[in-house]
N, C-alpha and C positions, 0 to 999 in steps of 0.2 A: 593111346589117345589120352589128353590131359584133361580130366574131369575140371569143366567150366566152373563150379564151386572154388576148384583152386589156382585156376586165376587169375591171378590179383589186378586192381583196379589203378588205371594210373591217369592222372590227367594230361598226360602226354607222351608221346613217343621219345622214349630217353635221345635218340640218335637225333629229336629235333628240337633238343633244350638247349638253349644259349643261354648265359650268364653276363649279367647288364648292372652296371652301376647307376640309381636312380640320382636325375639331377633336378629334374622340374615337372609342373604339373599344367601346362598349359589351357587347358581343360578337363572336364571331370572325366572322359574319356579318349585323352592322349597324356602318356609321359613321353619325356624327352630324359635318353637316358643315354652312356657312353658305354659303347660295346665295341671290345677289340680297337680302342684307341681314337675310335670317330663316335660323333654326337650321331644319337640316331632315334626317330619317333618310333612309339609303336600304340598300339591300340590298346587302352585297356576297359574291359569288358565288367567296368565297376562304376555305379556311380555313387556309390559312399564316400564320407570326407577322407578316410583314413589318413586322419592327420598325425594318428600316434606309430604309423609304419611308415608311412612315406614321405621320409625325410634326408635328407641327402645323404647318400653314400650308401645309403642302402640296398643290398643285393637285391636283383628280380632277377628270377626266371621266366624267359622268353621263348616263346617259337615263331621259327619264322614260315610263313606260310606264304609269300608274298603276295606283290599289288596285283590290282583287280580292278575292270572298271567299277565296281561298287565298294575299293575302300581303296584308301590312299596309303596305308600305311603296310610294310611286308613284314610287323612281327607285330606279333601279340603277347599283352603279359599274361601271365600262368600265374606266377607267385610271387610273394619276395620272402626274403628272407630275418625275423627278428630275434636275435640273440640267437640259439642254439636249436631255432624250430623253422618249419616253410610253413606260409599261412597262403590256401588259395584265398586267390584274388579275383579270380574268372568266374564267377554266378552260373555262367549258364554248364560248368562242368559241377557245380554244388547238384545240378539236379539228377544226372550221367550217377552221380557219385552215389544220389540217394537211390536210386534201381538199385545200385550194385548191392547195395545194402538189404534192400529190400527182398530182393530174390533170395540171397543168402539166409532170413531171420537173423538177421543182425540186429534190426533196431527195436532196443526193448518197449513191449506196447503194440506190437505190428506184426508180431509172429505169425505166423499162417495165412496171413491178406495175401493174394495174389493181386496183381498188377491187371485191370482190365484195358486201361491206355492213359498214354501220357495226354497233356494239353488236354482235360476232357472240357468241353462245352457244358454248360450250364445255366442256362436263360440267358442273358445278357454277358454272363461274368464265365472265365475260364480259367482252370486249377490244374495245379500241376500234373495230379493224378486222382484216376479213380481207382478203388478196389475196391475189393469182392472177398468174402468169408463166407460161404455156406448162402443162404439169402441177404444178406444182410451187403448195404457199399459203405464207403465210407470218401469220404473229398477231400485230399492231402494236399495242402500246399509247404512250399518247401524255403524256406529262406536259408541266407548266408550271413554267417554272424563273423565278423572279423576282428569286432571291440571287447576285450578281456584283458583281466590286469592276471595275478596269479591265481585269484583267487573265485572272483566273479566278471562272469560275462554276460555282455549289453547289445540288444538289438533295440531299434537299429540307430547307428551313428550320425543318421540326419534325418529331420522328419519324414516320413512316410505317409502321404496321406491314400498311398495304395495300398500298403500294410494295414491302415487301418480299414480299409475297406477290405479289404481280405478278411480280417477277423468277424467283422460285421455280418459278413455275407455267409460265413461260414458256419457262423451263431443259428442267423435266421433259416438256414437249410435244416440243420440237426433237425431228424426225426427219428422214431423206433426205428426204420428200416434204414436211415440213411444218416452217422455222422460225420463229423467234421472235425481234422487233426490239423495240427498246426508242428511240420517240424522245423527244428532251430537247430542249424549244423554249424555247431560252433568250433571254427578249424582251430581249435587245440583241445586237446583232452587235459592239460591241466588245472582248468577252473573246475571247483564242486558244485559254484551256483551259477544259477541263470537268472537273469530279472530282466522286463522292458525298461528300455532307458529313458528312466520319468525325468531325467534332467533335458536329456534331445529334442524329447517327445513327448509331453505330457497327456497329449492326446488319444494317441497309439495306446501308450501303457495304459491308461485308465477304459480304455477299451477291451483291453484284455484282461485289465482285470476284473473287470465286469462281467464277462464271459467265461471265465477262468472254469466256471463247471457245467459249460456249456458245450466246451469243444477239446480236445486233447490238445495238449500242451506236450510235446518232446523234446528237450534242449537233448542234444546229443553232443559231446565232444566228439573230435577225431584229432588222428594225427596222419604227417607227410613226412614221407623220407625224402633225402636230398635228390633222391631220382621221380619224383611225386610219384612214389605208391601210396594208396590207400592203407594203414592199418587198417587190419580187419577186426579188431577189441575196441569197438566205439564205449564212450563212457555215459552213462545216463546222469545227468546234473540235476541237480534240485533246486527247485523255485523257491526261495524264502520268503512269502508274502508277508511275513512279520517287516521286514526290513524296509521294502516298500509303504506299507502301511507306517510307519511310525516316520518315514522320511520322506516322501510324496509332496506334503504339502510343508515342506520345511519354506521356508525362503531363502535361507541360505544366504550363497556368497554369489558375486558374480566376477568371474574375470574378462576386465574392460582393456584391451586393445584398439589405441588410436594411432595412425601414421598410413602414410603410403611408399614408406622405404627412403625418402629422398632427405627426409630429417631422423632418420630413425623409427623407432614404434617407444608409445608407450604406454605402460602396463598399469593395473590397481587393480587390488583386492578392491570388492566393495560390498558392506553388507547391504542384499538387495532390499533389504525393508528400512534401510536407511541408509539411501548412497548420496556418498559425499557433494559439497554442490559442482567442482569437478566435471565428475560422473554426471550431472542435470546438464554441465554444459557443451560436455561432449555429446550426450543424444542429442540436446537440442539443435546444436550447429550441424551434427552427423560428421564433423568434421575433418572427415577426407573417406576415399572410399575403402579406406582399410578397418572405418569402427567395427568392430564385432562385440559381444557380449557372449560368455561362455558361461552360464549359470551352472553352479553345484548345489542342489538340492540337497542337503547335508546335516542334522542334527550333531554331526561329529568334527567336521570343517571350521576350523579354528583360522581367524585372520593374525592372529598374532605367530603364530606356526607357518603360515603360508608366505605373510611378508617375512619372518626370516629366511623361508628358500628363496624366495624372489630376490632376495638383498646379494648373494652366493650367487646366482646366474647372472643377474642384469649386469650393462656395462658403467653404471654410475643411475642416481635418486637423488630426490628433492621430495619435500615437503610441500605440494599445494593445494591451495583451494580446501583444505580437510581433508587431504588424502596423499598417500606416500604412492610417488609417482616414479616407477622403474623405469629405466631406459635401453632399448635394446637397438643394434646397431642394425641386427639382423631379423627376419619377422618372429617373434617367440615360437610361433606353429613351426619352426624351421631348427629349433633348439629342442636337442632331447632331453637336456634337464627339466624343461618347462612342461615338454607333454608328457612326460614320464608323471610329472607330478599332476600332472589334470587328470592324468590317467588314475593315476593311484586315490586323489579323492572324490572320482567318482564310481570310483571299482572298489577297492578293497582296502578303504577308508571305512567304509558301511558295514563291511564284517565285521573288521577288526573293533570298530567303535561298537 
């Protein structure tokens, strides 16, 4: 008999992993991606932006489970694949993952908790899990961190205004008999730090930081083999509140995309405490429904560094309105020079600076 310890944990049955090339994101849960030579949808069980993974061409792993009268689609994503790692994608196996861990004493901070049940009820509000140590419970909830550069990784990658109520609720429960943890499985083990993403989320983070010695805090890396096992040597990451604090309330830079694909997109650095009038007349018109604004909250984010990446990527610039205006043929969030670079100065810009 195979001692269940050794085990190992996989987010799916190897014999039902298909391998898919990502083409499009029609909504936050369907891609359209081409498998075995046909376009084909599948369901994905994430509603984060993941704009710095899911960008064409990019490998997913799929299973297929097929249609049903209650989904339309016969495969679902599991992962995809960036540079030399799998990063799940699928939330509700982050939680599958966190048992496995759990049962085990795997996760530094949690040694000895037993598992009294998943989904526990709790007045109005429901948590991933409860545990138990001798008298004492404790109310874990579990999130999916899927944004990290090499060095630090950010939850979460679009506002949350359930996450913030997670920490809130989980704040005001803490008692002697009963606390409140908070784990952050962040699917790579090679970040050393963890921070809320006060550029995404200013609200969330400053929430948590608030609470910071109210409730347990676990950033946990992991890593996936090409066949999604779990390693079983999760990494415990450190929260650098210095970093936060000193850059929280930066202002920073903002990056302004305007277009709807039919003239192109176009780009600008802008510093947000003084953007260009451009920038004034791009929000004010809103001027197609592609404007977005991507703030980097940054003491270290240099515009004269940025526009020369931007200069290297874009397909041709102009000088207007006070501001150097890039041009992209394609949407920038669809270019990995561009998010590699949003990525880097909102991750591991902050260390290094």
């Amino acid at each position: 008999m195979i001692k269940t310890e050794l085990v190992p944990f996989r987010a799916a049955k190897l014999e039902k992993i298909r391998t898919a090339r990502f083409l499009e994101r029609p909504n936050r849960f369907l891609v359209r991606c081409e498998l075995d030579g046909e376009i084909r949808d599948a369901f994905l069980p994430n509603p984060g932006r993941l704009w710095e993974i899911l960008l064409p061409g990019t490998p997913l792993l799929l299973t297929e489970d097929g249609k049903s009268a209650t989904r339309k689609t016969a495969y679902t994503v599991i992962a995809a694949k960036k540079g030399d790692i799998f990063i799940l994608l699928h939330t509700h196996m982050t939680n599958d993952a966190a048992e496995w861990l759990l049962r085990r004493n795997k996760i530094p901070g949690l040694e000895g908790w037993k598992i009294v049940r998943r989904e526990a009820p709790v007045g109005r509000s429901r948590f991933d899990f409860l545990l138990e140590k001798g008298s004492r419970k404790l109310l874990l909830e579990v999130k999916s961190c899927t944004l990290f550069g090499n060095q630090l990784a950010l939850f979460p990658d679009a506002p949350s205004d359930r996450g913030r109520k997670h920490v809130e609720e989980l704040a005001s429960l803490a008692s002697a008999e009963r606390a409140g943890a908070l784990l952050f499985v962040v699917q790579s083990a090679r970040p050393a730090y963890f921070l809320p993403d006060f550029h995404t989320d200013p609200k969330f983070a400053e929430s948590l930081y608030s609470h910071r010695d109210g409730i347990k805090l676990i950033p946990l890396g992991v890593s996936w083999s090409d066949e999604m096992k779990l390693a079983d040597s999760p990494r415990l990451l450190q929260i650098p509140w210095e970093i936060y604090e000193q850059n929280s309330s930066c202002s920073g830079i903002n990056f302004v995309i305007s277009g709807d694909g039919d003239g192109g997109f176009a780009v600008s650095a802008e510093a947000a405490e003084d953007p260009s009038p451009w920038f004034k007349r791009v929000r004010k018109t809103g001027a197609s429904s592609g404007f977005k604004v991507m703030p980097v909250r940054s003491a270290a984010a240099g515009i004269r560094e940025i526009n020369d990446k931007l200069a290297h990527m874009a397909d041709g610039d102009e000088y207007e309105s006070g501001a150097r205006i890039y041009f992209f043929e394609q949407h920038p969030l669809k270019n990995p020079a561009f998010t590699e670079m949003l990525l880097f100065q909102r991750t591991d810009n902050l260390v290094d600076g």
